[in-house]
PALUM-646034 format. One record per atom (N, C-alpha, C, CB): x, y, z; residue number from 1; atom name. Coordinates in steps of 0.001 Angstrom, whole numbers, plus 500000, padded with zeros to 6 digits. Glycine has a CB too. Layout:
N
+--------+--------+--------+-----+-------+
:      x :      y :      z : num : atomo :
+--------+--------+--------+-----+-------+
:      X :      Y :      Z : NUM :    CA :
...
+--------+--------+--------+-----+-------+
REM end
This chain:
83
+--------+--------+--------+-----+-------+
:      x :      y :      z : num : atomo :
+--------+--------+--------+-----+-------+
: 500808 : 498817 : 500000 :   1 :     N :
: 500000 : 500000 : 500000 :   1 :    CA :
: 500856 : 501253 : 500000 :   1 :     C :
: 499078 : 499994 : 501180 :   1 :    CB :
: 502006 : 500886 : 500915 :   2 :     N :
: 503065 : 502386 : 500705 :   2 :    CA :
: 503241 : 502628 : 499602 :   2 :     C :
: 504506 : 502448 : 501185 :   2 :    CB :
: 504168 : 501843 : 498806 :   3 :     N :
: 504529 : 502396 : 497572 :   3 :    CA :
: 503385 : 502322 : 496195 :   3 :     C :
: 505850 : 501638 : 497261 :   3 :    CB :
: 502540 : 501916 : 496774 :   4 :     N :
: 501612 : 502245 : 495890 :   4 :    CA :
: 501650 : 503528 : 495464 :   4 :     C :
: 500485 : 501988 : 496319 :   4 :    CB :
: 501709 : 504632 : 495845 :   5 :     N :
: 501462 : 505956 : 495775 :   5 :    CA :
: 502913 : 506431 : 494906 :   5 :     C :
: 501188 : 506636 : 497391 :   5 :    CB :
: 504056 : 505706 : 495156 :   6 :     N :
: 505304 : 505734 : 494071 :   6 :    CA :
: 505323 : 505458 : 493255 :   6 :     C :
: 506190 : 505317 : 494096 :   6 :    CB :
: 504522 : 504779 : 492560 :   7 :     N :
: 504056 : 504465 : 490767 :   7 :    CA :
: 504862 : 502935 : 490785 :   7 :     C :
: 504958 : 505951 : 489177 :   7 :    CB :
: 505085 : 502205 : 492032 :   8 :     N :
: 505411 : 500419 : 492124 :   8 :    CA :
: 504298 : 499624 : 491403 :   8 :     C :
: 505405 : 499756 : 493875 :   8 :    CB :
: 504665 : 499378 : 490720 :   9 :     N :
: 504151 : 498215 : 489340 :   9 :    CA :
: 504023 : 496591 : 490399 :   9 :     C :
: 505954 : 498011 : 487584 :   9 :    CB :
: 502749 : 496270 : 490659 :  10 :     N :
: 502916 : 494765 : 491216 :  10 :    CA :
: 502496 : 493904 : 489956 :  10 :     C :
: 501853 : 494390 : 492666 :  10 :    CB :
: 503504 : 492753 : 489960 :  11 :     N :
: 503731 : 492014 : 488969 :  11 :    CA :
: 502867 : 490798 : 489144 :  11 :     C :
: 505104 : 491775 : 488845 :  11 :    CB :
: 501576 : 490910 : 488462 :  12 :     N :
: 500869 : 489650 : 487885 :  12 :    CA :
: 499501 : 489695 : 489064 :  12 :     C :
: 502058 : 487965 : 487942 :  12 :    CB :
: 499625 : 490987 : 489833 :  13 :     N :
: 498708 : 491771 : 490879 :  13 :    CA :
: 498331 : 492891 : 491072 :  13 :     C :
: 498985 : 491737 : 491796 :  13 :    CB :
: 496800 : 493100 : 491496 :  14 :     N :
: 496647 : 494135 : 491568 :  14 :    CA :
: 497145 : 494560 : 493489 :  14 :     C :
: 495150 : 494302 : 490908 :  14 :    CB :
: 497825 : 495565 : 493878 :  15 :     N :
: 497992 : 496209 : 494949 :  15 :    CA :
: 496475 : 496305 : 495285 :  15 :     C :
: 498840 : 497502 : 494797 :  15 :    CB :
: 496400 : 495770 : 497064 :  16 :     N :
: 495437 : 495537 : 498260 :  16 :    CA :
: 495021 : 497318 : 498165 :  16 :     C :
: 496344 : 494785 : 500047 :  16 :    CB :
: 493406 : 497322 : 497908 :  17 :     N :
: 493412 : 498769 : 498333 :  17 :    CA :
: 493488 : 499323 : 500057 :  17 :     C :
: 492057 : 499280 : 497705 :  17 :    CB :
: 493860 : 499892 : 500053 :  18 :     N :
: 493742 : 500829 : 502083 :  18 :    CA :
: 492643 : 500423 : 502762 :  18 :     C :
: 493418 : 502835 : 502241 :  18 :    CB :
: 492893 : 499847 : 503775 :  19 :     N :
: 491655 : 499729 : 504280 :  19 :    CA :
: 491037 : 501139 : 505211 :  19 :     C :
: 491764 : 498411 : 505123 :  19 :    CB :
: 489798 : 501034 : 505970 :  20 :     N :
: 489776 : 502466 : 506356 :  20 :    CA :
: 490365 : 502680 : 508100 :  20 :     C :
: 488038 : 503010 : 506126 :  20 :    CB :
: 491369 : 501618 : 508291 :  21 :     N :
: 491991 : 501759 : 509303 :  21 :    CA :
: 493891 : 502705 : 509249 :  21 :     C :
: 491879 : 500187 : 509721 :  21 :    CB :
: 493956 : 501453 : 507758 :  22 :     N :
: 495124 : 502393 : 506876 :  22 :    CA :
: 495069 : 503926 : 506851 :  22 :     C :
: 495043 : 502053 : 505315 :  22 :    CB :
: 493987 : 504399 : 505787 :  23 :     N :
: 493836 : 505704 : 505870 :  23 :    CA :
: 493572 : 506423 : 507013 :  23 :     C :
: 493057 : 505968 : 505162 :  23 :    CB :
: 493287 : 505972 : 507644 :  24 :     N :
: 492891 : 506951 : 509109 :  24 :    CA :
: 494317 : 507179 : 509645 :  24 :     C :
: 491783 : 506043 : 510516 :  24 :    CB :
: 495237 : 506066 : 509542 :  25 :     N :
: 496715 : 506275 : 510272 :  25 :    CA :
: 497209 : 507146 : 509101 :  25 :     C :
: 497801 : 504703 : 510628 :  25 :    CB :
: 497366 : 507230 : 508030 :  26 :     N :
: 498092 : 508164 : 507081 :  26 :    CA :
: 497486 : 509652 : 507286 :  26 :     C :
: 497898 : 507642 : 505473 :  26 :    CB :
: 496370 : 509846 : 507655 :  27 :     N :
: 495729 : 510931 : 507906 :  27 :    CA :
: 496128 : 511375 : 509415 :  27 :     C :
: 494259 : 510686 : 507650 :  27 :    CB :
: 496514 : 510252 : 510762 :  28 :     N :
: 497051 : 510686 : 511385 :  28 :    CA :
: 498254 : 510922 : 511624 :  28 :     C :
: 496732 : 510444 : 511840 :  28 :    CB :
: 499470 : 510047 : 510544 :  29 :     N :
: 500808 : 510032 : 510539 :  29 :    CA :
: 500987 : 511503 : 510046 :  29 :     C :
: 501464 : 508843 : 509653 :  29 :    CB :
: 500059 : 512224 : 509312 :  30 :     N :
: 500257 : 513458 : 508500 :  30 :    CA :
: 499993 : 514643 : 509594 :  30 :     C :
: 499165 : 513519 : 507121 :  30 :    CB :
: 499068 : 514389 : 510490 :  31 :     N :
: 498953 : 515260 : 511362 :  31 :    CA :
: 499987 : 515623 : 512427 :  31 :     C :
: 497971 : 514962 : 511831 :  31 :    CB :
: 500745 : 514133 : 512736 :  32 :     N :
: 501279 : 514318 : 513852 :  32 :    CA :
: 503150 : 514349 : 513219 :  32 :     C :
: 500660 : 512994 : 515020 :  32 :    CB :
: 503347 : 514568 : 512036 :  33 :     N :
: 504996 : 514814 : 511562 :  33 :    CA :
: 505334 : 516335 : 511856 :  33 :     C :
: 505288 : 514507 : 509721 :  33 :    CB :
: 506314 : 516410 : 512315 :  34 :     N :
: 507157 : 517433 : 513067 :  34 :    CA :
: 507876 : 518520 : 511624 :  34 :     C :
: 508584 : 516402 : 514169 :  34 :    CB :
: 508059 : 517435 : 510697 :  35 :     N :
: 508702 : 518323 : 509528 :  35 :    CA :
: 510105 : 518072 : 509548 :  35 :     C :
: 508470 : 519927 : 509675 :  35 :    CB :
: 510704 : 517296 : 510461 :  36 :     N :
: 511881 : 516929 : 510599 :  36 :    CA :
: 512175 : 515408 : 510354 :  36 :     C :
: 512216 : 517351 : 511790 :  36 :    CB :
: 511402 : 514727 : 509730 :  37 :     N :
: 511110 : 513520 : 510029 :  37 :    CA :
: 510938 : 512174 : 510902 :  37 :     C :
: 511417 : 513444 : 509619 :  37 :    CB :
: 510421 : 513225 : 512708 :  38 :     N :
: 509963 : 513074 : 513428 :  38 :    CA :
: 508212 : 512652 : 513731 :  38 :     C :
: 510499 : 513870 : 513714 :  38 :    CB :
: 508148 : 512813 : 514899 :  39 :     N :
: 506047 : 512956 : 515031 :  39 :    CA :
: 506093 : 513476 : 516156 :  39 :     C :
: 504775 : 511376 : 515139 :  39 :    CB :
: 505382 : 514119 : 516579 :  40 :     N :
: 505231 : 514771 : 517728 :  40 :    CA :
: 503761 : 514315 : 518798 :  40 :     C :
: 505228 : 516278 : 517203 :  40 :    CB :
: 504129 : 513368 : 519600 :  41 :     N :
: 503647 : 512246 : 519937 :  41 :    CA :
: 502682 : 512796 : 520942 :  41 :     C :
: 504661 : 511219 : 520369 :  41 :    CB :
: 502741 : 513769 : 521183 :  42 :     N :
: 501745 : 514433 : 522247 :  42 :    CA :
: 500410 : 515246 : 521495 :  42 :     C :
: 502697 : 515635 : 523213 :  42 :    CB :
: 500436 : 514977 : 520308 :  43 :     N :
: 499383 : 515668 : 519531 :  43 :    CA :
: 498722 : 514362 : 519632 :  43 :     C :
: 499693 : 516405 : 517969 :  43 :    CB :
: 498999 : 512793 : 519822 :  44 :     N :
: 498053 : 511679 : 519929 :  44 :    CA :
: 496870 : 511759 : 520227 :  44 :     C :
: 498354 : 510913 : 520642 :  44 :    CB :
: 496500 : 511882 : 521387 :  45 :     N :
: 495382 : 511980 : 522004 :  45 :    CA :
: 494518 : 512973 : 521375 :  45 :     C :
: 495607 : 512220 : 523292 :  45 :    CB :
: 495020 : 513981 : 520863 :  46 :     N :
: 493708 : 515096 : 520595 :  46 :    CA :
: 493510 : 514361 : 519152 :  46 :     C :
: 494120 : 517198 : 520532 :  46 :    CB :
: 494453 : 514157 : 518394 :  47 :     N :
: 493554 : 513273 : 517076 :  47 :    CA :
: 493080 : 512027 : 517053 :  47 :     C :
: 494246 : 513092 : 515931 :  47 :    CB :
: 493389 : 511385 : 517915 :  48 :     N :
: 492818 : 510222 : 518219 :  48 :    CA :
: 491286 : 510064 : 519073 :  48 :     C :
: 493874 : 509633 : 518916 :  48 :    CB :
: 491038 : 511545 : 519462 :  49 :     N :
: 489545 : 512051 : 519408 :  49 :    CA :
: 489255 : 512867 : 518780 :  49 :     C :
: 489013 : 512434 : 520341 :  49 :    CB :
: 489844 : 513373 : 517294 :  50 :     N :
: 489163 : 514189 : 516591 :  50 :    CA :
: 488834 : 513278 : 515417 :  50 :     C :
: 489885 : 515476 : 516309 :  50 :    CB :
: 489788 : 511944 : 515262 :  51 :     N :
: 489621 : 510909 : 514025 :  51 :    CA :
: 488425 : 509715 : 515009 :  51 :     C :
: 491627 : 510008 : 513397 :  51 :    CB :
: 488075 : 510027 : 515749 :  52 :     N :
: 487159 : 508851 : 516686 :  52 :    CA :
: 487669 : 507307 : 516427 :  52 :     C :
: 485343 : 508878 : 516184 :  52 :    CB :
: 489236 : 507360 : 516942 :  53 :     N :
: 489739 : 506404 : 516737 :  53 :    CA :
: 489578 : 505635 : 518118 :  53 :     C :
: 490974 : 506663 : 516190 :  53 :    CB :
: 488848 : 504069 : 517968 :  54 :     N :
: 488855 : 503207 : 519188 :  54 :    CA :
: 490089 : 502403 : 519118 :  54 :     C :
: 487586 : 502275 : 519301 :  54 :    CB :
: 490821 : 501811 : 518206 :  55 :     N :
: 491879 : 500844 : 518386 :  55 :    CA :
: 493241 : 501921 : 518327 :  55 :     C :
: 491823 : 499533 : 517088 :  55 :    CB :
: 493356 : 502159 : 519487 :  56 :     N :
: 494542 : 503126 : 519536 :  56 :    CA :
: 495778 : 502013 : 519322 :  56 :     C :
: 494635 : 504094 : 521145 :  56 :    CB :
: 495930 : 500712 : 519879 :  57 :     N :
: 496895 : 499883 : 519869 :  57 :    CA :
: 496966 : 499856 : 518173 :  57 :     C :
: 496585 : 498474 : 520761 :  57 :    CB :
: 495861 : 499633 : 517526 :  58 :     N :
: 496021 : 499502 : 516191 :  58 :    CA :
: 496417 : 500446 : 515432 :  58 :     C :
: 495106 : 499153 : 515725 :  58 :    CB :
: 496259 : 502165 : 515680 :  59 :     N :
: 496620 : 503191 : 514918 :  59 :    CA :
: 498130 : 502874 : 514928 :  59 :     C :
: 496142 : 504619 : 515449 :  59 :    CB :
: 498895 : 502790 : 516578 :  60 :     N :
: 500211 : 502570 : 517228 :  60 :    CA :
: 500991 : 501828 : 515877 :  60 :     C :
: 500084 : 501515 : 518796 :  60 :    CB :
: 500476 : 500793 : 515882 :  61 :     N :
: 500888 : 499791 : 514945 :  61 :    CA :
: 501322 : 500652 : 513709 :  61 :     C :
: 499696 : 498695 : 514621 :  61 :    CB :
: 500332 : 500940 : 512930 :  62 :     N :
: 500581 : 501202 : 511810 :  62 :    CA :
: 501591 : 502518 : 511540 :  62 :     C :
: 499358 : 501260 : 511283 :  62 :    CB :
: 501014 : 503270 : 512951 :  63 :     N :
: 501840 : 504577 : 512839 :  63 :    CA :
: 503394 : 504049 : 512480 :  63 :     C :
: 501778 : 505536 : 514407 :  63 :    CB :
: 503675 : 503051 : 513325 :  64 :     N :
: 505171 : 502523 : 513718 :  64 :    CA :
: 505871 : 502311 : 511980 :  64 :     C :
: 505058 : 500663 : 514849 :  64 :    CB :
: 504580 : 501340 : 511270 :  65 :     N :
: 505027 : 500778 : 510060 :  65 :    CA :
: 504922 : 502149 : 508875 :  65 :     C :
: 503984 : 499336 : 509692 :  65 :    CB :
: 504240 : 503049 : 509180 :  66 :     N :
: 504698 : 504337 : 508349 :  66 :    CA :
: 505875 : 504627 : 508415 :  66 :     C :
: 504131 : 505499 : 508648 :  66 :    CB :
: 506182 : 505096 : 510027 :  67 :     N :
: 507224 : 505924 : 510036 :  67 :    CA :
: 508421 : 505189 : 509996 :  67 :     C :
: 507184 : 506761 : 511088 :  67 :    CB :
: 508712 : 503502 : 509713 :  68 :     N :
: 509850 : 502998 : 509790 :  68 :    CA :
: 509853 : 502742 : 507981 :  68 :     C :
: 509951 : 501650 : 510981 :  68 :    CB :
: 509218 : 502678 : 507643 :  69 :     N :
: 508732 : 502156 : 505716 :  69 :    CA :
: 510414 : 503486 : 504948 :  69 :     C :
: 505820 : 503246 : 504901 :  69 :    CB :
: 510923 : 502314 : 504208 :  70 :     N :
: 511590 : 503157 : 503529 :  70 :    CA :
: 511400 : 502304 : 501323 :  70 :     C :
: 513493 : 503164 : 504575 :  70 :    CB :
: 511541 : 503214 : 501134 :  71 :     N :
: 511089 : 503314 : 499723 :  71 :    CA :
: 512617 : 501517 : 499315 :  71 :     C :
: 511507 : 505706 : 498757 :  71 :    CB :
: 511913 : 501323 : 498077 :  72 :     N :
: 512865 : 500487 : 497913 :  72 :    CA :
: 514135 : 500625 : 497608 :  72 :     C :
: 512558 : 499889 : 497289 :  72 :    CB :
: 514365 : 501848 : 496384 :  73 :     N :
: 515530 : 502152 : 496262 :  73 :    CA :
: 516401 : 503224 : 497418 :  73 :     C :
: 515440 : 502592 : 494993 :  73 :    CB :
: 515579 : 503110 : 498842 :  74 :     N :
: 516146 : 504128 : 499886 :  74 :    CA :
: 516528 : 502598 : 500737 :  74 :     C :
: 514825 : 505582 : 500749 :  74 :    CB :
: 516072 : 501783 : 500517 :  75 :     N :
: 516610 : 500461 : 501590 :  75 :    CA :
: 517513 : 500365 : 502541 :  75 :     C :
: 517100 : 499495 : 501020 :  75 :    CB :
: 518142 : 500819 : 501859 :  76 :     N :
: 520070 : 500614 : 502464 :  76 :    CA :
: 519680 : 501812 : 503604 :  76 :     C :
: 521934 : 501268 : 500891 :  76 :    CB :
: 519075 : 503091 : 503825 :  77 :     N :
: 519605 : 503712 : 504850 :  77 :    CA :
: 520432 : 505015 : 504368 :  77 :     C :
: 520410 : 502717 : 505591 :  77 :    CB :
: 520991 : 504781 : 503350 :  78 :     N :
: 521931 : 505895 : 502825 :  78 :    CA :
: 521567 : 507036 : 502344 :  78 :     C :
: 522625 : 505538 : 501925 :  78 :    CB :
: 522078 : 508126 : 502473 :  79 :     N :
: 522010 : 509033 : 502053 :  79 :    CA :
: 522763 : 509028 : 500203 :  79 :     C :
: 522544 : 509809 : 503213 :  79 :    CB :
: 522296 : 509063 : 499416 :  80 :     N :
: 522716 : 509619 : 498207 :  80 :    CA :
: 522719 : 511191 : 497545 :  80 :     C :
: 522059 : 508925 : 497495 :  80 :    CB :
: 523979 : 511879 : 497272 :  81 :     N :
: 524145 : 513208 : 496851 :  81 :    CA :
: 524803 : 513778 : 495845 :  81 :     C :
: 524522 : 513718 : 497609 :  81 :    CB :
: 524349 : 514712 : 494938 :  82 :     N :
: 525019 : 514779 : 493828 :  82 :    CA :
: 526134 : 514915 : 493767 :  82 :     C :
: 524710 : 515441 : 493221 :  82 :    CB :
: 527191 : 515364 : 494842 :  83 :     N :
: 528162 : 516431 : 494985 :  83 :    CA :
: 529286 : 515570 : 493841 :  83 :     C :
: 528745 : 516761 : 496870 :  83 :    CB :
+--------+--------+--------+-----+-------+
REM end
């Protein structure tokens, strides 16, 4: 579902659409990023009653698998630069 949105071609499949637990965490992963590629973890609670979210263990989850998800050709960790 991540790289869905990167133009990832699944081979001989169609990509699982979002479910509406997915989107609710991308809508809260978006609320709660710092801009540093942080989250600012104390904004939780107020969106987690403004999204009328009951499975907070479950947002947790996914939040975790957003913010650890790295693109395929970013895998390695590395920084790449033109210099």
């Amino acid at each position: 579902m991540l790289d869905a949105q990167a133009g990832i071609q699944y081979e001989g499949e169609t990509p699982p659409p979002p479910t509406d637990d997915d989107v609710m965490a991308i809508r809260v992963f978006n609320g709660l990023a710092n801009g540093m590629g942080g989250l600012d973890w104390a904004g939780l609670p107020l969106l987690c009653a403004y999204h009328c979210v009951n499975d907070v263990e479950g947002l947790l989850h996914r939040l975790l698998v957003i913010k650890s998800h790295r693109k395929p050709d970013d895998a390695d960790g590395s920084v790449v630069t033109d210099d």
